[in-house]
C-alpha angles and dihedrals in degrees: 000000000000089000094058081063109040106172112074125195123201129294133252136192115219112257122206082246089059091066144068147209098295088060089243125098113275126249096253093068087063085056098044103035097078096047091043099040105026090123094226103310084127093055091039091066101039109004133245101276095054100117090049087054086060100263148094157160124258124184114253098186146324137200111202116200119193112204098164139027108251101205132194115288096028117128108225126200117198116213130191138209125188105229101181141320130201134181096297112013140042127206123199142146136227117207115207112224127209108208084245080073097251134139106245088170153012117208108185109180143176124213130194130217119237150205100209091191092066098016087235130127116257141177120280117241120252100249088056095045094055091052090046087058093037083060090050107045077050099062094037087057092054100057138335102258108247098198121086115236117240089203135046136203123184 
């Protein structure tokens, strides 16, 4: 299952501070762990420097589906898969691991390029854009993906 989601971020254990009061982690880690623990997969496709460069990525929408409780003490791996990209938008997935192997979460998202001297969409430059469809030849080449996608982007 690893291989449908090659790029891995970095792992967490569940804190207390993580759950709530169900004893089991709260829905807005699943939101937070692949931006705070991506290991990198954001600055692979654009640098680190990007916004100081005058652009960025919002987040256009995102669909979150929770397929296992993630408890304290669990040590979670987020992994992430490129879907499809166009002149102005990406769209990929993170799977949340459980160390089981298991999948605890997708997080399908699309993001949204901007001018962030006018906080308007705009188109991506070439040279990200190759590297958006490289990625995802990459991953396509890895494994199909068996999960069907919530969002679309043409």
């Amino acid at each position: 299952m690893k291989d449908i989601f090659p790029i891995e971020g970095a792992s967490v254990i569940v804190s207390d501070d993580m759950c709530d009061m169900n004893g089991h982690m709260n829905v807005r880690f699943f939101q937070t762990i692949p931006m705070d623990y991506d290991g990198n997969f954001y600055n692979s496709l654009v640098g680190e420097d990007y916004i100081s460069k005058g652009f960025s990525f919002f987040t256009a929408e995102q669909n979150i589906r929770y397929l296992k409780e993630c408890l304290k003490g669990e040590k979670l791996t987020p992994r992430f898969r490129m879907l499809n990209a166009n002149e102005k938008l990406y769209h990929f997935v993170c799977a949340i691991f459980k160390e089981s192997g298991e999948v605890a979460a997708l997080i399908e998202t699309v993001e949204i390029h901007i001018d962030m001297s006018i906080r308007k969409s705009a188109a991506i430059s070439e040279e990200i854009l190759q590297t958006l469809f490289r990625m995802r030849t990459e991953h396509e080449k890895s494994s199909d993906y068996p999960f069907e996608t919530k969002l679309k982007i043409k």
